[in-house]
C-alpha positions as CSV (number, residue, x, y, z in Angstrom):
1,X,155.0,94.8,68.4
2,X,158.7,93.9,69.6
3,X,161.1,92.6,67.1
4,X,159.9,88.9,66.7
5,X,162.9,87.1,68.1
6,X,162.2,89.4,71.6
7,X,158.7,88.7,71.8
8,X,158.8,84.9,71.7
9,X,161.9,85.2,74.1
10,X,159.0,87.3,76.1
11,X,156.0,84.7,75.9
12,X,158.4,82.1,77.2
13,X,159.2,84.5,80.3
14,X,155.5,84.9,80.8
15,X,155.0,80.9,81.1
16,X,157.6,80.8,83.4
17,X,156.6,83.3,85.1
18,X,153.1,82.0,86.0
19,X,154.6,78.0,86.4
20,X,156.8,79.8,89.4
21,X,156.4,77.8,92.8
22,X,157.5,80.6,95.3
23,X,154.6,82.4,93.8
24,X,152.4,79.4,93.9
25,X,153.1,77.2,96.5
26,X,152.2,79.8,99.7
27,X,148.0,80.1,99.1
28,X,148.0,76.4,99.4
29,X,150.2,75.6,102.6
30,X,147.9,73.8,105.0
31,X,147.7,75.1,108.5
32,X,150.9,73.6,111.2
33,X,149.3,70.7,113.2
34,X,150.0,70.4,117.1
35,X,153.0,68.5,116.2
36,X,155.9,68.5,114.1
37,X,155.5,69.0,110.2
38,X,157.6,67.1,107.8
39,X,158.2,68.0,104.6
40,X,159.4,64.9,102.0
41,X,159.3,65.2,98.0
42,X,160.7,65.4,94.8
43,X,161.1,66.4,91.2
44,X,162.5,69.7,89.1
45,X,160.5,71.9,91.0
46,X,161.6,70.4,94.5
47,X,164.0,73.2,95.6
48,X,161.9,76.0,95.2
49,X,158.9,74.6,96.1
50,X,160.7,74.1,99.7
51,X,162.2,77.3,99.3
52,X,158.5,78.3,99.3
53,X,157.5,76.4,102.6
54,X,160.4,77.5,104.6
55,X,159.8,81.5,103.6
56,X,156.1,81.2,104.2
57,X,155.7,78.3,107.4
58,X,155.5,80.2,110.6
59,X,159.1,80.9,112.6
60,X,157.7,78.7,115.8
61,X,156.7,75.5,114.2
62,X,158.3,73.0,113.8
63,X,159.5,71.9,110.3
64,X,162.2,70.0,109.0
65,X,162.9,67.6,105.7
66,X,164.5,66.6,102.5
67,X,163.4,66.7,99.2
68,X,165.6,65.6,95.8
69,X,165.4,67.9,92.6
70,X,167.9,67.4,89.3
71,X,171.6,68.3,89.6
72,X,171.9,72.1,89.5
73,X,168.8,72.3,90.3
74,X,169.2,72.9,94.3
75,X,169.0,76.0,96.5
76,X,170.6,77.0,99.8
77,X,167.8,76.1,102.4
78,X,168.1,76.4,106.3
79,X,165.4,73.8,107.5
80,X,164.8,71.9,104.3
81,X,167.7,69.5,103.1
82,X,168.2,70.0,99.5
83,X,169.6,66.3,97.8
84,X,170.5,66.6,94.1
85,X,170.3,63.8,91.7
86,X,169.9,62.1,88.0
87,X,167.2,62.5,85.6
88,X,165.6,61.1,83.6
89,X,167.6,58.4,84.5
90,X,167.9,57.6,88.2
91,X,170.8,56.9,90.4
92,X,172.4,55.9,93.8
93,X,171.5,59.7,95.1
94,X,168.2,59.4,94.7
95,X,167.7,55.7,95.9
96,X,169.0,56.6,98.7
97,X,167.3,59.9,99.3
98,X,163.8,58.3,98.7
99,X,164.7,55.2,101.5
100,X,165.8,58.0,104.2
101,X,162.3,59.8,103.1
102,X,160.2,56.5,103.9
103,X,161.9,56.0,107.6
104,X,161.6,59.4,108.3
105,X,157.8,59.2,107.5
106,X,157.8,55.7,109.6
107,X,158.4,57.6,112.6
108,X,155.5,60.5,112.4
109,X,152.1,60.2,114.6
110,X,148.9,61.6,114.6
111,X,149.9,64.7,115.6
112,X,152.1,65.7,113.0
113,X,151.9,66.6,109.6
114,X,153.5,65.2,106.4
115,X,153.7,67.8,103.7
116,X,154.7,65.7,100.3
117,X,155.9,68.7,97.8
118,X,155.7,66.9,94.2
119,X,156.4,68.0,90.8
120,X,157.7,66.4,86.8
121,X,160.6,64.4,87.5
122,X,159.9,62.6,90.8
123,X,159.9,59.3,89.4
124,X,163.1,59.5,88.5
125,X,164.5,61.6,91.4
126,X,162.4,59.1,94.1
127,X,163.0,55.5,92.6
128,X,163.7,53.4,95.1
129,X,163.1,50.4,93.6
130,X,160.8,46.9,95.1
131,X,162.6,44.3,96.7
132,X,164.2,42.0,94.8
133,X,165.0,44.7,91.6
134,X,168.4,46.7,91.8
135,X,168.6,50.5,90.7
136,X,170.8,49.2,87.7
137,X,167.9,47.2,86.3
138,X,165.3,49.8,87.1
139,X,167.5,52.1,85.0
140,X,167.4,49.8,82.2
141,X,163.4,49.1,82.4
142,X,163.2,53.0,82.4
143,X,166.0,54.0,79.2
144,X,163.6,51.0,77.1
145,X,160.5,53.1,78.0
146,X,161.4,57.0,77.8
147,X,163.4,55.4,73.8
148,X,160.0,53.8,72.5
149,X,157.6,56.7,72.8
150,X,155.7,55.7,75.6
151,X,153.7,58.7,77.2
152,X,154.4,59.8,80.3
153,X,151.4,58.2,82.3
154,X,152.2,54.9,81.1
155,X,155.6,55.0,81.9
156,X,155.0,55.8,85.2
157,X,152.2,52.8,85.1
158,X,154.9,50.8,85.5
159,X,157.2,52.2,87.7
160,X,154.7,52.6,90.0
161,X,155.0,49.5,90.2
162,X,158.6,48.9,90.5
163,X,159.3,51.7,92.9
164,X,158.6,52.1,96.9
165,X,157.9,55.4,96.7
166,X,155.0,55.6,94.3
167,X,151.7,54.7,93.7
168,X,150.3,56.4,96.4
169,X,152.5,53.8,99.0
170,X,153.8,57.3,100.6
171,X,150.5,58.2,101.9
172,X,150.0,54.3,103.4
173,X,152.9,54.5,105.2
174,X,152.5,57.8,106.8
175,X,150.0,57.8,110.5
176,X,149.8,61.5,110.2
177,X,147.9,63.1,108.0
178,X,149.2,64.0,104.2
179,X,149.1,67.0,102.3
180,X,150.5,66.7,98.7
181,X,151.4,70.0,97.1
182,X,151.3,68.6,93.6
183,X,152.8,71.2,90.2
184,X,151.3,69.2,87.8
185,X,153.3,68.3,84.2
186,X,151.2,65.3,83.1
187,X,148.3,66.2,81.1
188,X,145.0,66.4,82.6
189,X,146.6,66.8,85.9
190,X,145.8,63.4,86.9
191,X,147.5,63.1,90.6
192,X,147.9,59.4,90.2
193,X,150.6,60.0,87.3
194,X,152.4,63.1,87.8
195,X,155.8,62.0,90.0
196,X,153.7,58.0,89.5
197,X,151.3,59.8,92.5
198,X,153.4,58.9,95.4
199,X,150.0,59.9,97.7
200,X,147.2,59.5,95.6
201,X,145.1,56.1,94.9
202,X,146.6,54.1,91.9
203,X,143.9,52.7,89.6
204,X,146.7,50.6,87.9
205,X,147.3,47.1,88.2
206,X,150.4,44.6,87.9
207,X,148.6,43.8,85.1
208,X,148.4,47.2,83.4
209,X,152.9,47.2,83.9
210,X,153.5,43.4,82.4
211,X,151.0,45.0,79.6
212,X,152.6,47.4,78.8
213,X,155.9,46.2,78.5
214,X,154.9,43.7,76.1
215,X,152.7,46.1,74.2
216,X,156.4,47.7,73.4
217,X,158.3,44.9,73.0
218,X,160.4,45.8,76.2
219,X,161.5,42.4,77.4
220,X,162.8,43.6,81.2
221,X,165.7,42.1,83.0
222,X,164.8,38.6,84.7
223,X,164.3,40.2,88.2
224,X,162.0,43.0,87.2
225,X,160.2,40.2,84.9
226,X,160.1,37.6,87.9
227,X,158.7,40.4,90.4
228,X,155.8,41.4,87.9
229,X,154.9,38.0,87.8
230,X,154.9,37.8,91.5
231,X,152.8,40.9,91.1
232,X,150.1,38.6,88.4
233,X,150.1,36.1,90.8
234,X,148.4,37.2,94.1
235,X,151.9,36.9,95.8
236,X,152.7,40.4,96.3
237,X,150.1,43.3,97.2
238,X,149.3,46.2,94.6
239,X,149.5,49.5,95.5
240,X,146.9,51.1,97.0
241,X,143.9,51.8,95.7
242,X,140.7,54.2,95.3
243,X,138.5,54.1,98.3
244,X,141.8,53.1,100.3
245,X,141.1,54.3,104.2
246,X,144.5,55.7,104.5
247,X,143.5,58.5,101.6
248,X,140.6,59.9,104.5
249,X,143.5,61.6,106.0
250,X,144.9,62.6,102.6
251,X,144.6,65.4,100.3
252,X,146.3,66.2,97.1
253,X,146.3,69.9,95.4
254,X,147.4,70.8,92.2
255,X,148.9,74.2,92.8
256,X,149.7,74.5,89.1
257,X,149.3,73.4,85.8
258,X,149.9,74.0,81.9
259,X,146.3,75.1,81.4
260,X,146.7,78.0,83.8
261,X,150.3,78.8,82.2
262,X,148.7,78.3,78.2
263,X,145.7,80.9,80.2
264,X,148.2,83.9,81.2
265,X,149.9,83.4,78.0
266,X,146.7,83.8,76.3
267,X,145.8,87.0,78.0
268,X,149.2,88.5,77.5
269,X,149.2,87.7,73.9
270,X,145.9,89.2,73.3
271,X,146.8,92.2,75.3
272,X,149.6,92.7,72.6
273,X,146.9,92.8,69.8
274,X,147.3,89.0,68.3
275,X,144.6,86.9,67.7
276,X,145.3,83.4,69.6
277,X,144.3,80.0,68.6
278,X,144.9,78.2,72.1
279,X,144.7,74.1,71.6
280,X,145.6,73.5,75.0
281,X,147.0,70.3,76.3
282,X,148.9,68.1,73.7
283,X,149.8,64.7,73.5
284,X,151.8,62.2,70.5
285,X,155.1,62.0,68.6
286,X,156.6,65.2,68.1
287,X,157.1,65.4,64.4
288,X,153.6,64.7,63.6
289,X,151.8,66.9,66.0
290,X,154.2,69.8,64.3
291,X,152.9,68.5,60.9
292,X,149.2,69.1,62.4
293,X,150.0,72.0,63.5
294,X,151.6,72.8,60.0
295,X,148.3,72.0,58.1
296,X,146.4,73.5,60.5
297,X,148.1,77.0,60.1
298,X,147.9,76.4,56.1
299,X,144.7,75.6,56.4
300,X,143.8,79.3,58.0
301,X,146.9,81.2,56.4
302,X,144.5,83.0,53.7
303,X,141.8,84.1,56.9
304,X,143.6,84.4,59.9
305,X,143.9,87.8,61.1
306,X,147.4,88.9,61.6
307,X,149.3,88.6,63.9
308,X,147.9,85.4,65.5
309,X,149.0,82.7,67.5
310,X,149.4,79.2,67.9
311,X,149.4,78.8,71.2
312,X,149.5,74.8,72.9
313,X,151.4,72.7,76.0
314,X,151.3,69.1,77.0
315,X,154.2,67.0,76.6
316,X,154.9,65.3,73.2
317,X,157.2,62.0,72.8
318,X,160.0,61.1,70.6
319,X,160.1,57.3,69.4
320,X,164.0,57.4,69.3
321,X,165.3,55.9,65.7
322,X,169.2,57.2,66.3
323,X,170.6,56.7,69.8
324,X,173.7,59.0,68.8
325,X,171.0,61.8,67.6
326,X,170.7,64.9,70.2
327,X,167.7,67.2,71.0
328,X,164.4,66.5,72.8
329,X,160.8,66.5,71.9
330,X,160.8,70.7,71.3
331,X,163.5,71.3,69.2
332,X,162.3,67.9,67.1
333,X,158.7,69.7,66.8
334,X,160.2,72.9,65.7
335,X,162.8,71.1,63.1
336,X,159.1,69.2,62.0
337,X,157.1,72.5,61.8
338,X,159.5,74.2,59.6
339,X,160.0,71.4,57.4
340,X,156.1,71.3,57.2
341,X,155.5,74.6,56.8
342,X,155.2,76.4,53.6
343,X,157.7,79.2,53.5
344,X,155.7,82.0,52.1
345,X,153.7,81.6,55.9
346,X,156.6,83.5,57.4
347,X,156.6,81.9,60.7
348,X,158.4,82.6,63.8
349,X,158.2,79.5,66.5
350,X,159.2,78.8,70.3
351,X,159.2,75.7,71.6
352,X,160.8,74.9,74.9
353,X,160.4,72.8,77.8
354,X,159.5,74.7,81.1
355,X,161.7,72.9,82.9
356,X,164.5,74.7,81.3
357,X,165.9,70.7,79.8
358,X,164.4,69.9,76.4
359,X,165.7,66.1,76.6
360,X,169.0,65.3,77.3
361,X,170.9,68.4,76.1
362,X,172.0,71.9,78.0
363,X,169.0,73.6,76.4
364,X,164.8,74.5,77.3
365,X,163.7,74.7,73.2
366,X,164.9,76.5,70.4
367,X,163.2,79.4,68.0
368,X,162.5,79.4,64.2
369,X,162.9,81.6,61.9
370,X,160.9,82.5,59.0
371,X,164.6,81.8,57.4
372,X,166.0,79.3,59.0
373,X,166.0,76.8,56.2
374,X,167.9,79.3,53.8
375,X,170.5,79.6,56.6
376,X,170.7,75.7,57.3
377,X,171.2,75.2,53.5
378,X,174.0,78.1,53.5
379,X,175.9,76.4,56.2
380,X,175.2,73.2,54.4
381,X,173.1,71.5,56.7
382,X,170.4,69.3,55.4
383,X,167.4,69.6,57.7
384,X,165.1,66.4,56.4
385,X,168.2,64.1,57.2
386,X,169.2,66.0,60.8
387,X,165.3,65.5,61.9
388,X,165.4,61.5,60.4
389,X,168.5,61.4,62.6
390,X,166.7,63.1,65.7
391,X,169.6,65.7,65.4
392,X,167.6,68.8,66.0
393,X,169.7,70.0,68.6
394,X,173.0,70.0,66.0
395,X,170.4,71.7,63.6
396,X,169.7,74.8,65.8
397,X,172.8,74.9,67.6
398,X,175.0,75.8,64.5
399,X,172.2,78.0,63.4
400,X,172.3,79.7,67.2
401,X,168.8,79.5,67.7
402,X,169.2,77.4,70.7
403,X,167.2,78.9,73.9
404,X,168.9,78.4,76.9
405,X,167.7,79.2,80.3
406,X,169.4,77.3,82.4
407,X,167.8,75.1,85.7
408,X,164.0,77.2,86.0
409,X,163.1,75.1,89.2
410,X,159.6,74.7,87.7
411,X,157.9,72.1,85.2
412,X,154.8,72.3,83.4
413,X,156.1,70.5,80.1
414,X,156.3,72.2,76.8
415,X,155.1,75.7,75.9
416,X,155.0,76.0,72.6
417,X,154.0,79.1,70.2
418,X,153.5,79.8,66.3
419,X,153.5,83.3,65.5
420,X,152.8,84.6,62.1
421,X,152.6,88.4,61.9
């Protein structure tokens, strides 16, 4: 086996490579309709997804479009325009992206074809918000949410309902046909959540949003709290639901997925001679799924056969107790795991967002080291107090055991492995 620190680094390469649109998205492109095709979308993944479309869609047929994707996250495209924007939280480029999207998809017929490319960060990247609701206050409905530990799908439960471009309102607006490409990062690939399912059938409800909010304790500016009660009252429509006629002439394919990504790693890992324990998709706050994982691992340490492998994805959450703290929900796991952990385990650990972002900061995840506590105490850093104060990111960065990758252009959530050897 490679030197420890090379073969995480390796693993995460592996993910990646199998999370990789312009090897994804081609077996999936529909077939070009008698009229135009136009492609519309969003998320991390955005860029090279179109990169994908434009390299495999046939020189004669027409194609044209404009997808949003996270600053520095764009490519040079020829027929595809590329808008780059804010996320997680949204802004002015984005608005205004998403409302040139819907009249460009008010104009198709029945001849054409709208291909909707859709990936982890399209909520964001698309909101457009309702009537009535400006992008300042959506902004501050979504910072409450993504700082209380919400999960992903009901966050986007109740944007769906505060955004025009959600909820499955793309495919109702559209008179051609819709084909949603869809590179899922929501666990359980649900197509209704992952981007808030801007062309799939929303089973959720104004009621489900205002339920949420005070399930929380978010109390929402008065405009997003006045349209929500619109919403309650009849006065407004919900978004569109199951058995919706306008989803006859829609179809929506997940083209890729954590499970498939967790799958190749698995095989590559075993073809390396370690024993895998693969707990697939994973939900709930950071620190304690590490701590799970922790007693899990002790729990095995004196009959696991060496070297193994705890392998899982998903996407965890981070209930946010010091707004001046900086990490994500990856390096917070790994600063949890190793706290957790007994030191006699030697473990090494990766934990990084596919997305190549692990929160707010310039980095994907961070790796442990079976010594990284010693260090942290050596450079006088206490690591209990640095994870209390959802520092993990100053924890790793002076030991310089960030991982930085830079903008992948994919997004499956976490990948996250536990290698004792």
């Amino acid at each position: 086996m490679k030197p420890q620190s090379a073969f995480l680094h390796e693993a995460l390469q592996i993910a990646l490579t199998a999370a990789n649109p312009l090897a994804l998205v081609p077996a999936h492109l529909p077939a070009p309709p008698k009229g135009r095709t136009l492609v519309v979308g969003g998320g991390k993944a955005a860029a090279s997804m179109a990169k994908a479309v434009e390299d495999n869609w046939p020189a004669e047929a027409p194609l044209s479009g404009l997808v949003v994707t996270r600053y520095r996250h764009g490519l040079p495209l020829q027929r595809i325009e590329v808008v780059e924007a804010s996320h997680p939280l949204p802004d002015g480029r984005g608005e205004q992206a998403a409302a040139r999207m819907l009249e460009a998809i008010a104009q198709l017929g029945a001849d054409d074809l709208l291909l909707v490319l859709v990936s982890g960060g399209g909520s964001s990247l698309l909101a457009l918000p309702v009537e009535g609701v400006t992008l300042k206050e959506l902004r501050t409905v979504t910072k409450a949410l993504l700082a209380c530990g919400a999960a992903i799908q009901e966050i986007n439960t109740v944007r769906k309902h505060l955004t025009r471009f959600s909820g499955g309102q793309v495919a109702a607006l559209s008179k051609a046909p819709v084909c949603a490409l869809i590179l899922s990062d929501v666990v359980g690939d649900d197509p209704s959540y992952i981007a808030s399912g801007p062309c799939a059938p929303d089973p959720d409800t104004f009621a489900d949003a205002h339920a949420l909010l005070q399930r929380y304790r978010i109390e929402p500016p008065p405009a997003v709290a006045a349209y929500l009660r619109r919403g309650l009252d009849g006065e407004i429509a919900d978004t569109p639901k199951p058995g919706a006629p306008e989803f006859d002439r829609t179809q929506n394919r997940i083209i890729g997925c954590a499970r498939s990504v967790l799958a190749m790693a698995q095989s590559w890992l075993e073809q390396q001679g370690v024993h895998v324990l693969n707990l697939g998709e994973i939900e709930g706050e950071s620190s304690r799924v590490a701590r799970l994982h922790a007693e899990l691992i002790a729990d095995r340490l004196k009959t696991m056969q060496r070297p193994f492998a705890l392998l899982s994805g998903g996407e965890t959450t981070v209930t946010v107790k010091n707004t001046n703290g900086r990490g994500g929900r990856n390096t917070e796991y790994l600063l949890a795991l190793g706290l957790a952990l007994d030191e006699a385990a030697r473990a090494w650990a990766i934990a990084c967002d596919t997305d190549g972002i692990d929160g707010t900061e310039d980095n994907a995840g961070a790796i442990w080291t079976p010594d990284s506590l010693r260090r942290a105490r050596s450079a006088g850093l206490d690591a209990a107090a640095m994870l209390d104060a959802n520092d993990a990111y100053g924890f790793f960065g002076t030991l310089h055991d960030l991982v930085v990758t830079g903008p992948t252009r994919t997004n499956v959530n976490d990948f996250r492995l536990v290698l004792l050897t």
